[in-house]
C-alpha positions in Angstrom: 55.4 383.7 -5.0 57.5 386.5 -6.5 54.8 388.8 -7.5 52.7 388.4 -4.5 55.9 388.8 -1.9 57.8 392.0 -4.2 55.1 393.4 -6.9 51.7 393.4 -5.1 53.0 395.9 -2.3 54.2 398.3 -4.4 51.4 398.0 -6.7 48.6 398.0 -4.1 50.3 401.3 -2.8 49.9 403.1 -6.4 46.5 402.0 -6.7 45.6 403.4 -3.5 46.3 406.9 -5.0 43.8 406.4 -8.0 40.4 405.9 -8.1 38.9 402.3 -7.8 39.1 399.6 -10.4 37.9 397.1 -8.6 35.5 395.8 -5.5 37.4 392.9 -4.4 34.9 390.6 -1.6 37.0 388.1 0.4 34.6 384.4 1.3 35.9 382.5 4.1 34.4 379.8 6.1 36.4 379.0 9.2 39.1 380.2 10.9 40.9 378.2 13.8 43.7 376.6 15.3 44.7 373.0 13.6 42.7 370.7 15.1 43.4 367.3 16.1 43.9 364.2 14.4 40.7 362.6 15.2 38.7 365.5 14.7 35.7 364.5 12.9 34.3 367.3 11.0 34.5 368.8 7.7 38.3 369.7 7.3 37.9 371.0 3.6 36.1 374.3 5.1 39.4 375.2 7.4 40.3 377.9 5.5 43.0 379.6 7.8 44.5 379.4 11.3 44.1 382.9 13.5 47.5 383.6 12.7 47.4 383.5 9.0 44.6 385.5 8.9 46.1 387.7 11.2 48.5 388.1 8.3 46.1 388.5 6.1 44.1 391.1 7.7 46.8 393.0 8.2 47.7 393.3 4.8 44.1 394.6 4.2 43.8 397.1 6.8 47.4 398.4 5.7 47.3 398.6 1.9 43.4 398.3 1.3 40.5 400.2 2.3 38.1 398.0 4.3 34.5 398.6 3.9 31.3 397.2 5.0 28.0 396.0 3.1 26.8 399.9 3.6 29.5 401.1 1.8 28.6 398.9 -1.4 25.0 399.5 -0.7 26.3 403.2 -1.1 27.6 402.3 -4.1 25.2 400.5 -5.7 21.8 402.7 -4.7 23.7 406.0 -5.2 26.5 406.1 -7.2 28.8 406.9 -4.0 32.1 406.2 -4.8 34.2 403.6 -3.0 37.5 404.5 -1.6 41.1 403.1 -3.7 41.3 399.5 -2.9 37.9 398.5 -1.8 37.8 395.4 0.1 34.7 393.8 1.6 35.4 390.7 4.1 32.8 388.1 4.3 31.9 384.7 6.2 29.7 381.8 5.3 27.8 379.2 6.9 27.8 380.2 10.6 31.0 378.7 12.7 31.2 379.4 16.1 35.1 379.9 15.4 34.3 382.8 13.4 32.9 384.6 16.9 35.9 383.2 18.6 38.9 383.8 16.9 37.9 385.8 13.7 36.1 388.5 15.4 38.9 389.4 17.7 41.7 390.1 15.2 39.1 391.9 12.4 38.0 394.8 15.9 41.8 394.9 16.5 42.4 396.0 13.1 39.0 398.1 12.5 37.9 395.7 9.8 34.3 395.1 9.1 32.9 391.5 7.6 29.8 390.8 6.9 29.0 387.1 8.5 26.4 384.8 6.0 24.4 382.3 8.4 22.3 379.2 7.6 19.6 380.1 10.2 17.7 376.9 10.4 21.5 375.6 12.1 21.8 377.8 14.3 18.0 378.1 15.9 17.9 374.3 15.6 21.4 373.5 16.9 21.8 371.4 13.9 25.3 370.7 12.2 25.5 371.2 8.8 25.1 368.5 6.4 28.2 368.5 5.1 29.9 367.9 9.1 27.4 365.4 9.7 28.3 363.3 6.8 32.0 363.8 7.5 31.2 362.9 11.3 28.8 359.8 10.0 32.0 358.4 7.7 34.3 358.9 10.5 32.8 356.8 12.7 31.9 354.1 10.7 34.1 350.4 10.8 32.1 348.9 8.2 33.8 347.6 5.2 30.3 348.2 2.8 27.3 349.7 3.1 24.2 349.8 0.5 21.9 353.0 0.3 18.4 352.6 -1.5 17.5 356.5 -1.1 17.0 358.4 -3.7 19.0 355.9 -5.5 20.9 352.7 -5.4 24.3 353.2 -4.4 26.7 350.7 -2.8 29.4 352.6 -0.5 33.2 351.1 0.4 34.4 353.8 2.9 37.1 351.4 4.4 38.9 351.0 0.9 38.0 353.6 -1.4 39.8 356.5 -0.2 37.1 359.0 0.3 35.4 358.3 -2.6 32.4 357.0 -0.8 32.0 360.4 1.0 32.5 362.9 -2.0 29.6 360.5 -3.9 27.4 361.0 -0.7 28.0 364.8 -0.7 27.5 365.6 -4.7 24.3 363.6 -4.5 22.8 366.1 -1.7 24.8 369.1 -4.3 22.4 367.9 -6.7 19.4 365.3 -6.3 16.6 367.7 -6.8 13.5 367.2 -4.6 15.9 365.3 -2.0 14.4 364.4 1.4 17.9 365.7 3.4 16.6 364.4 6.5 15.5 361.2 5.4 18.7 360.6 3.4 21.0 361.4 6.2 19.1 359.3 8.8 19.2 356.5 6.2 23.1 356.8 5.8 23.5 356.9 9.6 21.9 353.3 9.5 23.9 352.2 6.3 27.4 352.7 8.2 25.8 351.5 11.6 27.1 354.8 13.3 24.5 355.6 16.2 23.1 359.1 15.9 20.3 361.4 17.8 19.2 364.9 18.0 20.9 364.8 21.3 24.4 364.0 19.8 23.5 366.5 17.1 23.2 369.2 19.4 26.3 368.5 21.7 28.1 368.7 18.2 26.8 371.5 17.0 26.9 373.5 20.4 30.6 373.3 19.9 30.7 374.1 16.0 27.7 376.3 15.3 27.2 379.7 16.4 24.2 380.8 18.8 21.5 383.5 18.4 23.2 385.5 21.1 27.0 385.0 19.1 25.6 386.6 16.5 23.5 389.7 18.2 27.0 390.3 19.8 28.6 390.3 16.2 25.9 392.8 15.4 26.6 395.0 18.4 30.0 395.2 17.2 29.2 396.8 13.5 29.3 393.6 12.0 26.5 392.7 9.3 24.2 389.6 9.5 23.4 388.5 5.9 21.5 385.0 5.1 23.1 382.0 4.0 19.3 380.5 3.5 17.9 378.4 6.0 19.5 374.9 5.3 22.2 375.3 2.9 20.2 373.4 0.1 21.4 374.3 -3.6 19.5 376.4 -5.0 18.2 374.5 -8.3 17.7 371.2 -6.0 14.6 373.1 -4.8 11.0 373.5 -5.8 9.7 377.2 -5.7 8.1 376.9 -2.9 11.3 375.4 -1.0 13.4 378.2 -2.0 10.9 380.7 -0.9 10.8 379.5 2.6 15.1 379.2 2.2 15.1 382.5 1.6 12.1 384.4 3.1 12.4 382.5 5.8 16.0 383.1 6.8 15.4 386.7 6.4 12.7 386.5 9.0 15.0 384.5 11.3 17.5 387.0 11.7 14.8 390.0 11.9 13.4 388.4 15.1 16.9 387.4 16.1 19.1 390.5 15.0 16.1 393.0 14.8 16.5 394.0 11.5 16.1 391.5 8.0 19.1 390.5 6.3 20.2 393.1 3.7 22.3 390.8 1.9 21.9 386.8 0.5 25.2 384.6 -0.3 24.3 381.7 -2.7 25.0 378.3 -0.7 27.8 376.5 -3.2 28.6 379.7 -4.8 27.2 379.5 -8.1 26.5 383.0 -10.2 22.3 383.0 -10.7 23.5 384.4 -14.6 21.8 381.0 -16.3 19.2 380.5 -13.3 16.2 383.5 -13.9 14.1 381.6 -11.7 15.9 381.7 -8.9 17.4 385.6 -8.9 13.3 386.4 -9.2 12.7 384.4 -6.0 15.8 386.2 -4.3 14.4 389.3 -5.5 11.0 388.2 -4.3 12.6 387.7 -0.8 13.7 391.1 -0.3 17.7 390.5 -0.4 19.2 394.5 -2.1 22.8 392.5 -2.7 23.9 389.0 -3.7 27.0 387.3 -3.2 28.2 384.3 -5.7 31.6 382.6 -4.9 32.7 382.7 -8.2 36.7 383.5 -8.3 36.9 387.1 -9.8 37.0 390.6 -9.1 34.4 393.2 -9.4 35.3 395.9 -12.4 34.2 399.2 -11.3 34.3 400.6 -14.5 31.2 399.2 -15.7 27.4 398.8 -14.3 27.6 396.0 -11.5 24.9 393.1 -11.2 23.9 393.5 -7.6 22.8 390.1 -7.5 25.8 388.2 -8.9 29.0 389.8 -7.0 31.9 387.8 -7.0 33.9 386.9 -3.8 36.9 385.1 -4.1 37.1 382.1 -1.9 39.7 381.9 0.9 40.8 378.7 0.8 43.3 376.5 3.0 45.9 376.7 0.1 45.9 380.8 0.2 48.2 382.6 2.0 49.3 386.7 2.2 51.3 386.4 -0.2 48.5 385.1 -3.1 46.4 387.1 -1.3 48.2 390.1 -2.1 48.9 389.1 -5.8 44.7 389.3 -5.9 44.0 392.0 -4.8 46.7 393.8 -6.4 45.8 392.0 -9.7 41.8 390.8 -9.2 42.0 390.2 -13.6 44.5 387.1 -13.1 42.6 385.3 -10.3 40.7 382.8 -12.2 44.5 381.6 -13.1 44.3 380.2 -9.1 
């Protein structure tokens, strides 16, 4: 990528002598070596191994200026202005890889992130929904499998490519008033794969963080923000749902962190623009800042909706390189 290798550099050094144009925010998931083969969790959330985002960070902390959640609070409460280049990293969901082999490279390179957790995983030991159902279809050696929950849905996982799975995971996306529970035990049965909240846990003590990973990412100027309690899509939920997702994960992390979360990412991304009933609830909870994962930047140069900022996600396919182009460029990003 010509522009991101030759232009962006040069570029990113002349806007670091003018005054901001944009807040560019940075949404990764996980961070970790390849793993195996047989390795059955959730690969679409591998965003980057340590030493790409050693890369990556580096480019950052060289031609940006890194800045934390009370730097934008700055920002958006008093007017203060952010330094050229403003880039705030940020982490969802809650991986244990994040402690491991994120936090090490961003202290190296003085780089605060802000890490989003679903509480409800990590007090529980739970996996998330999306590894179970990647662990469940894994597993499995049946050819067919019926479900009856919430709807009638006949599943080929041995011939159909994946196609099975994505149905399974865009009906918890979007089956309002979904029992999660129920539906994942009933899948479990479906594909005859043997599951318990003792197997849960051994999973998820090796994929989740703990309570005491993230009061030491706290200790170390990091920020705790809320990813809700269980990942459930926002619309999916009743009102009295997504007031315990969201009040309750701010309570979580005040008796774990000591303090409530400041800031809310929106599980799946979506900008609350169309969805009044829901930014009034996250209002309700007490969230100052809200994070979308919509693919843009954040112009400076007008009034910014604290509730819908934009954070481009950091997926497998990006490297420094289109990273660079971004930030040097955050206008041309919905091109990617």
């Amino acid at each position: 990528m010509l522009f991101g290798k030759v232009v962006a550099p040069h570029a990113l050094a002349l806007l670091g002598r003018r005054p901001p144009r944009w807040l560019s925010v940075l949404a990764y998931r996980r961070v970790r070596p390849r793993p195996p083969a047989d390795h059955r969790h959730d690969h679409e959330v591998d965003d980057c191994d340590p030493r790409e985002f050693t890369r990556q960070m580096e480019l950052v902390a060289r031609a940006c200026a890194p800045v934390g959640l009370d730097d934008v609070l700055d920002f958006l409460d008093r007017g203060r202005r952010l330094p050229p280049n403003p880039v705030l990293v940020t982490f969802d969901h809650g991986y244990l890889d994040n402690r491991e082999h994120a936090q090490p490279i961003l202290d190296r390179l003085g780089v605060p992130a802000c890490f989003f957790l679903s509480t409800s995983h990590v007090a529980e030991r739970r996996l998330f929904w999306w590894d179970r159902v990647a662990c469940l279809f894994d597993a499995t050696r049946v050819a067919t499998a019926r479900l009856t929950y919430p709807v009638q849905i006949l599943l080929r996982p041995a011939t159909d490519g994946g196609r099975s799975r994505r149905t399974v995971l865009r009906l918890i996306q979007s089956y309002a008033g979904l029992d999660l529970e129920r539906f994942l035990s009933q899948l479990a049965r479906a594909l005859r794969v043997e599951w318990s909240p003792e197997l849960e846990r051994s999973a998820a003590d090796r994929l989740v963080m703990t309570w005491d990973d993230a009061r030491a990412l706290a200790a170390a100027g990091m920020e705790i923000g809320s990813h809700a309690r269980s990942h459930r899509v926002f619309h999916t939920l009743s009102p009295a749902q997504l007031a315990v997702e969201l009040a309750g994960a701010r309570e979580d992390i005040a008796a774990a962190i000591g303090r409530p979360a400041r800031a809310v990412s929106y599980p799946f991304g979506g900008s609350l623009r169309r969805m009044p009933a829901v930014l009034r609830a996250v209002r309700a909870a007490g969230y100052r800042v809200g994070f979308s994962a919509e693919p843009r930047g954040n112009p400076l140069a007008g009034e910014l909706d604290r509730y819908d900022l934009a954070r481009m996600p950091m997926g497998a396919l990006m490297r420094r390189e289109h990273l660079g182009a971004y930030l040097a460029a955050p206008e041309l990003c919905p091109a990617w």
